[in-house]
Every structure is written in structure tokens, then in C-alpha cells.
ROLO-582624 format. One record per residue: x, y, z negated of N, C-alpha, C in turn. Coordinates in steps of 0.02 Angstrom, whole numbers, always signed. Example, Ala and Ser with C-alpha at 12.3 -4.5 7.8 and 13.67 -1.06 7.14 Angstrom:
residues 2
n.X_n.Y_n.Z_ca.X_ca.Y_ca.Z_c.X_c.Y_c.Z
+660_-284_-390_+615_-225_-390_+660_-165_-390
+642_-112_-354_+684_-53_-357_+645_+2_-394
end
This chain:
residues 87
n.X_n.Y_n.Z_ca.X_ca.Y_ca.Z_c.X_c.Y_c.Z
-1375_+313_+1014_-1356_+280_+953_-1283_+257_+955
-1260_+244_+1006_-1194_+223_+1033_-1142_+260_+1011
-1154_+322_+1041_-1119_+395_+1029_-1131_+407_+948
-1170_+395_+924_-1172_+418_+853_-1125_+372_+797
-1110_+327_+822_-1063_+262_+790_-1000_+260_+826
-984_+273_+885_-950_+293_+897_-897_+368_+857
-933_+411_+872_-914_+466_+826_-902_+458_+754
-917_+440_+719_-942_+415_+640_-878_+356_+634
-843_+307_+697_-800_+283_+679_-744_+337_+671
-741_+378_+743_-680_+433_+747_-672_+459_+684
-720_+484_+665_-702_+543_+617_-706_+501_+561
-703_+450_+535_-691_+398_+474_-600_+369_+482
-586_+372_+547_-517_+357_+526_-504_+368_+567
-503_+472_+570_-462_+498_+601_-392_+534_+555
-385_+515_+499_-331_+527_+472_-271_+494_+487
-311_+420_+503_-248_+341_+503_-241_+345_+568
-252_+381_+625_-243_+393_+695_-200_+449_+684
-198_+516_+654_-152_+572_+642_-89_+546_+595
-109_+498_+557_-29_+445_+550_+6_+408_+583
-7_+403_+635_+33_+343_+669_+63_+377_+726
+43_+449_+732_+66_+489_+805_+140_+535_+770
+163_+553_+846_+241_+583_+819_+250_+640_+780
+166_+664_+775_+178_+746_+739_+192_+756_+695
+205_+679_+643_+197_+680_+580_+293_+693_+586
+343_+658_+642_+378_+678_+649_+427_+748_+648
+380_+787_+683_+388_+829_+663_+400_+897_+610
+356_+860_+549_+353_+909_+514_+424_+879_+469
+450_+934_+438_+497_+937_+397_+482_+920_+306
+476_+856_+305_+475_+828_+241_+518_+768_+211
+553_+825_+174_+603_+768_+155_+599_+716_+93
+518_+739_+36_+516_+709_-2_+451_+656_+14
+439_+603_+20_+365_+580_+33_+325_+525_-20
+292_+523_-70_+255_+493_-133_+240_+436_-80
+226_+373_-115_+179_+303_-101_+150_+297_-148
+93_+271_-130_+50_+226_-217_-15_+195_-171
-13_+151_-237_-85_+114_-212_-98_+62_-262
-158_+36_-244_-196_-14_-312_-217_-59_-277
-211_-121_-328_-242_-190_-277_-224_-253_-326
-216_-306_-308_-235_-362_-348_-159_-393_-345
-161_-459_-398_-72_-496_-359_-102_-554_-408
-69_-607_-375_-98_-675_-406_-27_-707_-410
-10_-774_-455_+46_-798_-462_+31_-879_-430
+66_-921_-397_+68_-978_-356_+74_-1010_-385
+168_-1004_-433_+191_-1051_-478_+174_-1076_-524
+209_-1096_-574_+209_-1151_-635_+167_-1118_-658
+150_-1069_-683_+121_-1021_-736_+49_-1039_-725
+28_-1063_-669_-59_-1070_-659_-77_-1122_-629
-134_-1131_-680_-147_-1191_-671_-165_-1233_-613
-163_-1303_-580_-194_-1333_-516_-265_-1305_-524
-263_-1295_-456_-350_-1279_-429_-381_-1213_-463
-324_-1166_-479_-352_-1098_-502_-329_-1046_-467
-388_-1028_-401_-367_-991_-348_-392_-925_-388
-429_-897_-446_-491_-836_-439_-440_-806_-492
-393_-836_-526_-354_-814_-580_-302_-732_-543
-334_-695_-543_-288_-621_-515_-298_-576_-558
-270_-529_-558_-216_-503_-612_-213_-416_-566
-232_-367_-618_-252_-300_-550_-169_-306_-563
-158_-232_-504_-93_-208_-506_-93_-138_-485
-30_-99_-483_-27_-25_-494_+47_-25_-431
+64_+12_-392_+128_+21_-334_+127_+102_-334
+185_+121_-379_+224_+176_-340_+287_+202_-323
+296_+230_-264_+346_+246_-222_+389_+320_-213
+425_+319_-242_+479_+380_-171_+514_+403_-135
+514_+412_-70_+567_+401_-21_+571_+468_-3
+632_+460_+19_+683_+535_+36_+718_+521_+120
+704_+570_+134_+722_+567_+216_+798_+607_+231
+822_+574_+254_+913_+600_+244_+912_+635_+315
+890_+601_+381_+890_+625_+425_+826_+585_+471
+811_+592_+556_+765_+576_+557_+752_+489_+562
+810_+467_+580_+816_+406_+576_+853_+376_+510
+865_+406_+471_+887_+360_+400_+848_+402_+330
+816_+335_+301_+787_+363_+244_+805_+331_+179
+800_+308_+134_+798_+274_+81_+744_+289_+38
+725_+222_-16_+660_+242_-37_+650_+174_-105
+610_+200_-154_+619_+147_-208_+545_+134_-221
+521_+75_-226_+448_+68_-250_+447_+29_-303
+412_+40_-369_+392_+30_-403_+313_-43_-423
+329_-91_-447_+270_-126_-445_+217_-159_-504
+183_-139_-552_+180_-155_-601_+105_-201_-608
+99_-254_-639_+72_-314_-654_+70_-346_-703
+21_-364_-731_+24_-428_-798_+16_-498_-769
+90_-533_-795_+87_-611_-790_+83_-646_-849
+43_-692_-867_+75_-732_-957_+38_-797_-945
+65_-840_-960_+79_-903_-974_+88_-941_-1049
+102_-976_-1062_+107_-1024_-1140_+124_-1098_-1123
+160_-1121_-1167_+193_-1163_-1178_+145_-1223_-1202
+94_-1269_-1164_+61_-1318_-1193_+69_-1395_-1196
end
């Protein structure tokens, strides 16, 4: 049973293990996309005391360009609804 959960972890995130090794180095890509989805909440003035559940989805995308192997540049994108009123 060990071995079977064991395995079942490997191969569940064996992609995010083939990301973090140098081969990805290797390959020749000079254009590379980001994105992702997830939540964003505001701290400030805008919300009210004691309103932790108040979140707001959000949308992130990215593109970075690889100039050489050590210098890249890259712009990300972040989009969100905040609103507030004047009471």
C-alpha cells in the first residue's frame, strides 16, 4: 500500500519535479507565457473593520523573453475588481 502512494505521489507531481531540474535549461526558448487564477483581498480603507471573507477573484498574465541564459525580462499583467463608496 506504501508503494502504491508512494507512486501515485511521483507521478502526480512529476511535472513540478521536471521544472525545477536544469533540462528545462536547456531547451532553447526564448518566448515563455505565465497565467494563473486565484483570489486578492484589499486591507485598506476600502473595507470594512472585521471583514476578513470580503475577496474579490482575480485573473494574472505574463510574458517573458529570454535575451540570454542569465538575463531575461518579462511583464505580468494583473486584473481584479476593487469598489468602495463614499458613506
Amino acid at each position: 500500500m506504501k508503494k502504491l502512494l508512494v507512486i501515485s505521489i511521483l507521478i502526480l507531481f512529476a511535472q513540478d519535479i521536471i521544472a525545477q531540474s536544469f533540462y528545462s535549461n536547456r531547451i532553447n526558448r526564448r518566448w515563455i507565457a505565465t497565467g494563473g487564477l486565484g483570489y486578492a483581498r484589499s486591507l485598506g480603507d476600502l473595507t470594512n473593520p472585521g471583514s476578513y471573507f470580503d475577496t474579490k477573484f482575480n485573473v494574472v498574465g505574463g510574458l517573458q523573453y529570454r535575451f540570454t541564459n542569465r538575463v531575461q525580462a518579462g511583464v505580468n499583467l494583473m486584473a481584479f475588481q476593487l469598489s468602495g463608496d463614499d458613506q
